[in-house]
N, C-alpha and C positions, 0 to 999 in steps of 0.2 A: 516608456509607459510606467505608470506609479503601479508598485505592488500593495494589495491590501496589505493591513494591519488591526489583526485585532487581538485584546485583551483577553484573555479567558480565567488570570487569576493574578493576584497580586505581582506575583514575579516572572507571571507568566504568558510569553505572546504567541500570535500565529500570523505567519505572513503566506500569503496565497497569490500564485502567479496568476495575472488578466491575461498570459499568453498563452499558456497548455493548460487544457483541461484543469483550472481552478488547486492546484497543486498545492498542497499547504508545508510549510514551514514551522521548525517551531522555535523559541527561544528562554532558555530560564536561566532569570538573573539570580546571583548572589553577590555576595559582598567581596568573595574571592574568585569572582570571574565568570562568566557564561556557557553553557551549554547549549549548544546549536545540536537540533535534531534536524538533520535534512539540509537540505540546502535545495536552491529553483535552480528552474533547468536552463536560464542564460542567466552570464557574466554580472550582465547589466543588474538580474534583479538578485543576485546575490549579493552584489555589491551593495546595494540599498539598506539589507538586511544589516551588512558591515559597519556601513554607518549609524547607523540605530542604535548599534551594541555598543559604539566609541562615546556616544553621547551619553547612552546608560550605565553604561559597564565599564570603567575607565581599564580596570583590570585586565580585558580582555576574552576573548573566547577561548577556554583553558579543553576543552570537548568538545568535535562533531561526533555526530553519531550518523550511521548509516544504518537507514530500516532497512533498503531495502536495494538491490543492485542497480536497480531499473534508471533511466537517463537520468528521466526526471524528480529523483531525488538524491542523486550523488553528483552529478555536475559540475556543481559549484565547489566540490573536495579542495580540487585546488588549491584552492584562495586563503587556506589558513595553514600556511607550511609549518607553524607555531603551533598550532592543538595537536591532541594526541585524536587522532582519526579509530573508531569505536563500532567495532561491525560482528554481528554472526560470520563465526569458519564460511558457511557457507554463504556468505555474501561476497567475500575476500576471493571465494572459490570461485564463481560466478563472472565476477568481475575482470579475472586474467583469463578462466577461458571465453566471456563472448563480449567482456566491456570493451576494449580499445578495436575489434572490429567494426562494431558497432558505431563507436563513435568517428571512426572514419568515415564511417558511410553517410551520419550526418551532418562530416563538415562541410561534403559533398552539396550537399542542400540547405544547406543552413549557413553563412559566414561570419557568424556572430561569436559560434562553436569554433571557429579555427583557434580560437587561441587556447579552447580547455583540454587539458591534461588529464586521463583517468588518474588517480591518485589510491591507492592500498591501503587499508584498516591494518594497522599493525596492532592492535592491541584486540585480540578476538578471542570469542567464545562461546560453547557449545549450546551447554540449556538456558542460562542466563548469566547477568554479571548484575552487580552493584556499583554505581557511581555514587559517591556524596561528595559533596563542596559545598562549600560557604554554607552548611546548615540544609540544603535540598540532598534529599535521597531519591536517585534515578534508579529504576527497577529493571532493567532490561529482558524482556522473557523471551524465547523463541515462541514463534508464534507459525508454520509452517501453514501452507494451506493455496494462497494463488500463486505464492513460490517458495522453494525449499528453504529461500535467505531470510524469511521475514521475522521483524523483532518487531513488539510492540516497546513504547517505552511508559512507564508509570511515574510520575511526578508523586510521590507521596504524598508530600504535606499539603499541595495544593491538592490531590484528587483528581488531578487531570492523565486520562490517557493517550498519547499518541499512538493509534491504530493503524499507522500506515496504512496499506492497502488490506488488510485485513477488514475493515468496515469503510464499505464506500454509498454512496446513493444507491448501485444496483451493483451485485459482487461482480469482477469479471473471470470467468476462468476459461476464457477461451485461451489457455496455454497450453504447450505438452509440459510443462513444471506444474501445473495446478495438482490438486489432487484433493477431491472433496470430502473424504470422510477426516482427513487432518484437519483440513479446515475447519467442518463441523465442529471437532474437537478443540480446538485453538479458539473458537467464537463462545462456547461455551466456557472455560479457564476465565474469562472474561468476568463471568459472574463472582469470582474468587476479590473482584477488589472493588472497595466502596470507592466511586466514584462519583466525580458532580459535572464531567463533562469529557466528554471524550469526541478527540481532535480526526476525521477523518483522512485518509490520504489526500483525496480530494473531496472540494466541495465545503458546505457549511460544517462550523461546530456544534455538536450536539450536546445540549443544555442536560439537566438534570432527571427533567420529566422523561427524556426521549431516549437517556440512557439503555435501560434495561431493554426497553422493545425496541429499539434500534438491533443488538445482539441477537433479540428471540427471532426479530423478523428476515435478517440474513438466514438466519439456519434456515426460517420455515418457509424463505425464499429459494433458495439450493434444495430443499428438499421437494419442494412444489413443482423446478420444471426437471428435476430426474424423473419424480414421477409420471407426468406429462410423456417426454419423451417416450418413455416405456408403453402407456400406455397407447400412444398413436401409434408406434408400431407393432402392438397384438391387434390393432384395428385394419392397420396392411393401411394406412394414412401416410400422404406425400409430405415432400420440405415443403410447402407449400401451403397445407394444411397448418403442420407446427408454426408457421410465423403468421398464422393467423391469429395466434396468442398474443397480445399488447401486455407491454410490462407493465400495465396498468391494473390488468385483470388479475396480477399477482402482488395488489399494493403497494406497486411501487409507481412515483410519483414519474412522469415524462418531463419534467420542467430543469430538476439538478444539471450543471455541467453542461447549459446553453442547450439541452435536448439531446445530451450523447447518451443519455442513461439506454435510450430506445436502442441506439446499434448497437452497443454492450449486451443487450437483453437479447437481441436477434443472435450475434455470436457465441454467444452463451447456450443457446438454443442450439445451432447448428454444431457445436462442438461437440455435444453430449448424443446428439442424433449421427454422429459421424462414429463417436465412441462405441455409442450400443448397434451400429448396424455392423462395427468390424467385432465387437462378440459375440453376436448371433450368430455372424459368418465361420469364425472360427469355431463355436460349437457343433454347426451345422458340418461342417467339416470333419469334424471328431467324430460326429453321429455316422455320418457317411464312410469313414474308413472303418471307424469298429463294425460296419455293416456288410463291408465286402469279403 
């Protein structure tokens, strides 16, 4: 199956797997080689990517970069024993404690996967790094928030940012790595760079108009169902009640990601009603032995 491809700046592409939730890629050409951000999560469509870069880039891909731990954008590491492979500490940390179980489990299910190799970021680093080649300056920032590995990457001169999973159609943090008040923090940083379009983990590119509120409306999304949550249970309101909330009702669109945006939004929900019932409980706890 053919992976998208689209243009988002002169030197600048995004390839998007039709297989996993809409997964985007990224690639920036110069005159002294190529910069892979990301790689898809099968063989097959990283390979496409490969070809792309051989017709445009005779030089070669000289950097991957890894946003972020997760399958579906390390994957494809592999496949360029030649680049210098480019990750946050904590994605390299990540990666050897829970990447190659992980991916056993889905060569299990998958046999497309038997032949990928996790592969190690040997070149890492804490708050951010700089890359430039051929004339392009890559910004590397950590960006922490639906997991402790995450790196946005900054295309200067084009304006384009790669937001990995830091900006999706609807955030997901139904992880125990999440943690939303970094996140908050990490989404707002966001504002510090003029930008003309910024590339989501998944899902469409977002153009220039959609910039800024794309950013405002994650935060004032995350902040919309902590409050919810909160509030239905000073009401003594069931899970039942709370998924009666459509992620619609919090401006966000049901259509993104073939209609996953909706179970994202439910897990989302029941994460945070799972979080605030186990600190009520331990409060209540505390109240109850300071009382005996």
């Amino acid at each position: 199956m053919a992976i998208t491809r689209t243009r988002v700046a002169d030197d600048t592409w995004v390839f998007t797997s039709e297989r996993y939730v809409e997964v985007n890629a990224g690639l920036v050409l110069t005159p002294e080689g190529c910069i892979l951000i990301d790689t898809l999560p099968f063989p097959s469509e990283t390979r496409q990517i490969i070809r792309f870069a051989e017709r445009m880039c005779p030089q070669g891909i000289k950097y991957v970069i890894n946003t972020i731990s997760h399958a579906d954008h390390v994957y494809g590491s592999y496949l360029f024993p030649d680049a210098e492979l480019v990750a946050h500490e904590m994605c390299r940390e990540m990666l050897i404690r829970y990447g190659q179980r992980a991916l056993e489990e889905a060569k299990e299910h998958t046999p497309e996967l038997r032949e990928v190799e996790i592969r190690l970021p040997k070149l890492v680093f804490s708050e951010g790094a700089l890359l430039r080649l051929g004339g392009k300056t890559l910004h590397l920032i950590h960006s922490p928030g639906p997991s402790p590995d995450v790196c946005v990457v900054h295309v200067r001169e084009e304006k384009v940012l790669f937001a990995s999973d830091l900006i999706l159609p609807v955030p997901m943090i139904a992880s125990p790595f999440a943690d939303l008040d970094q996140y908050k923090l990490s989404l707002r940083r966001l504002h510090e760079f003029n930008l003309e379009s910024i590339v989501q983990g998944h899902g469409d590119v977002l153009l220039r108009g959609e910039v800024t509120g794309s950013i405002d409306e994650t935060i004032e999304y995350l902040e919309a169902i902590q409050g919810l949550v909160e509030r239905l249970m000073d009401e003594g309101a069931t899970r039942h009640d709370l998924l009666q909330h459509d992620v619609a009702a919090f401006g966000r669109s049901r259509i993104p990601l073939g209609g996953l945006v909706q179970r994202f939004h439910e897990a989302n929900l029941l994460y945070l009603w799972e979080q605030a019932r186990q600190r009520r409980r331990a409060r209540q706890a505390q109240v109850d032995k300071e009382a005996a």
